[in-house]
N, C-alpha and C positions, 0 to 999 in steps of 0.2 A: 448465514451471512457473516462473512468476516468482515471486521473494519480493521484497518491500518493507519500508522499516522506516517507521513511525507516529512518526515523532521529531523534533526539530528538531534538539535536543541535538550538539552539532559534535562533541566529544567521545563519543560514544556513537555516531555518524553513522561516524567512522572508526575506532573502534573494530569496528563490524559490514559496513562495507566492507572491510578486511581479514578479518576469518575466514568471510564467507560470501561466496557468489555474487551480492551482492545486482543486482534490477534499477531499482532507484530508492529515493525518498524521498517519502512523505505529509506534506501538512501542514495544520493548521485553524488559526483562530483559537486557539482551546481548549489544542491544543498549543504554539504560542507563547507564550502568557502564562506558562505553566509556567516558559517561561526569563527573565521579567524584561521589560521595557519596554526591548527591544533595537531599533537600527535595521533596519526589517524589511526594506530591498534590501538591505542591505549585509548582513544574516545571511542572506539570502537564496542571495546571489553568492558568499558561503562554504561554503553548502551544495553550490552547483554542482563550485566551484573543489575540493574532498573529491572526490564523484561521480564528476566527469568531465564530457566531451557524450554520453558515449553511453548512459547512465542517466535516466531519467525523473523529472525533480523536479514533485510537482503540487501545486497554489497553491491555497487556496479563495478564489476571489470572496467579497467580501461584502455589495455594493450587493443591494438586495432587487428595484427593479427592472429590466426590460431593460435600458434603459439604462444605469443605473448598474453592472449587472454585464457590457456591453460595453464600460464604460469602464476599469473595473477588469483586466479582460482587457489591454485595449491599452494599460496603465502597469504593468502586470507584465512583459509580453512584450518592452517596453520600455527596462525597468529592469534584466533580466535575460537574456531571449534569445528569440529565437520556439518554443524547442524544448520550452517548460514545458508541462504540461498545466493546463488552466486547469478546477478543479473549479466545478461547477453545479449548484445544487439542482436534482431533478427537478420542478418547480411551473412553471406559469403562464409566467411570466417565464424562468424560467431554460429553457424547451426554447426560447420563441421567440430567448433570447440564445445558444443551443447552435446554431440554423435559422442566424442572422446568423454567427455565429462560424465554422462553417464553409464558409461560403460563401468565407474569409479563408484558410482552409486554417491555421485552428487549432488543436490538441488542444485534445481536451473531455475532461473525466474527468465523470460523470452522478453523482450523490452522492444523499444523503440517499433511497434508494430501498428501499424498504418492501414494495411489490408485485408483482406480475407486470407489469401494468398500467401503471407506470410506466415501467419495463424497455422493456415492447415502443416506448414511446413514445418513449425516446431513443436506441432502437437506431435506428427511424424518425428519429428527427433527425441521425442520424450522431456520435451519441455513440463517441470510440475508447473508452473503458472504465467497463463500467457496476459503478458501488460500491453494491450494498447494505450496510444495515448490520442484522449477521447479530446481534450479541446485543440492539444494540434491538430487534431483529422476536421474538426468544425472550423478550425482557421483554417484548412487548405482544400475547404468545400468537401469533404467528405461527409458522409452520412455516419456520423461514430454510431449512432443507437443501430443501425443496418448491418453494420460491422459484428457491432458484439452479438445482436440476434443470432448474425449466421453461422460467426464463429462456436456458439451457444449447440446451435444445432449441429456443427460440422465433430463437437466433442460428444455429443449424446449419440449419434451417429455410427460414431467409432468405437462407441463404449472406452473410450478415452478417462483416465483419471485428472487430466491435466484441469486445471481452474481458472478463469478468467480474473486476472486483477486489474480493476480499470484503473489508470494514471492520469495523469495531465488533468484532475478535474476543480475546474476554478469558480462552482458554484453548486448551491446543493440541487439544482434543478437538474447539472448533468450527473451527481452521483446517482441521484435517485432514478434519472432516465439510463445511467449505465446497472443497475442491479433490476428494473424491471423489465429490460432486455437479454436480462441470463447472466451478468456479471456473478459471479460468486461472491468475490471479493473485491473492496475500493480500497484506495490510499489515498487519503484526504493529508493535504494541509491544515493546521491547525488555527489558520485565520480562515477559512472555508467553516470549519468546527464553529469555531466561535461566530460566525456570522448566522450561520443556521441558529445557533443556543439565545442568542442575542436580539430576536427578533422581538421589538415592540409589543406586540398582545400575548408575548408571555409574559412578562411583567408586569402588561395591564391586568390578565386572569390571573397573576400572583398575587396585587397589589387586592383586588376585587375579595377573595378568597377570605386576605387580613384584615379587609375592615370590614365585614360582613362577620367573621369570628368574632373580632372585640367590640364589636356593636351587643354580641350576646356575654362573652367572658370578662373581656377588658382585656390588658396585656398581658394577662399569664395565658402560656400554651397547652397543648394535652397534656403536654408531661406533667406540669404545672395543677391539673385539675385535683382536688381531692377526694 
């Protein structure tokens, strides 16, 4: 299982690369604005420089057509390192830029995916990770956990390498319903994170744990013992 965090926030970024296992970092437009009219390679290259190389940071294009989104590809990859994943809408344009791009032996991360259908198409294109987005599909009545089942089986199927990264997910009920329908991988927001970590009876069986201890020690801890 990979987890990922949906953030740009540099602060927040190593903040959750220290307490978790993380195995990269998401980003959109949408998320960047959040933090202000920053230099986007140079927050870029901070994101890395947090990470590491051996964590996946992925970019979204955002030329609309082929061309413009294999240009965008190759001034990211550029500006930052060949090991980004370069996310593509699944449309029109962006499989034929997914076809050219990995001919270049670039990651692809297959984005804004909504159906099965679109799925099988950038697995065919040699998409490495396909992102549905699982609470847009539950806002526009779709079945997201049916989606990623099938999409699950349409890559085991093919003997496909490509991996599922579920997106859009605004609570831990859909991450967990997206990873035990075949998701590989999630990209969680980091108020998602904290509202999972955050929940009440962990800090009641925290709180239970310490006065149950110093009922027997007092306030020194194991380390503490002699």
């Amino acid at each position: 299982m990979e987890i990922l965090v949906d953030t740009v926030n540099l602060a927040e970024i190593k903040k959750y690369h220290q307490m978790l296992n993380l195995s990269g970092v998401t980003s959109n437009p949408t998320i960047i604005k959040k933090e202000g009219h920053v230099d986007f390679f140079e927050h870029l290259r901070a994101i890395r420089q947090i990470i590491g190389p051996d964590k996946t940071l992925h970019v979204q294009a955002v030329g609309e057509t082929t061309a413009e989104i294999v240009a965008d590809a190759h001034r990211v990859l550029q500006e930052i390192d060949h090991d980004v994943y370069i996310k593509i809408p699944t449309d029109p344009a962006g499989l034929e830029a997914m076809k050219q791009l990995k001919k270049e032996n670039v990651h692809i991360t297959a984005t804004a995916i909504y159906t099965v259908f679109q799925g099988e198409l950038a697995i065919a294109a040699g998409a490495d990770y396909l992102a549905p987005y699982y609470n847009r599909m539950m806002n526009m009545n779709i079945d997201a956990a049916s989606v990623i089942a099938e999409l699950a089986q349409a890559i085991e199927m093919s003997h496909s390498q490509t991996k599922i990264l579920a997106a859009s997910l605004h609570n831990v009920a859909q991450v967990t319903s997206a990873l035990k329908n075949g998701a590989q991988a999630v990209t969680i927001g980091t108020d998602v994170i904290a509202a999972g970590l955050n929940a009440p009876m962990i800090a009641a069986a925290v709180h239970d744990f310490k006065k149950d201890w110093q009922s027997m020690y007092g306030e020194q801890t194991i380390a503490d013992l002699n």
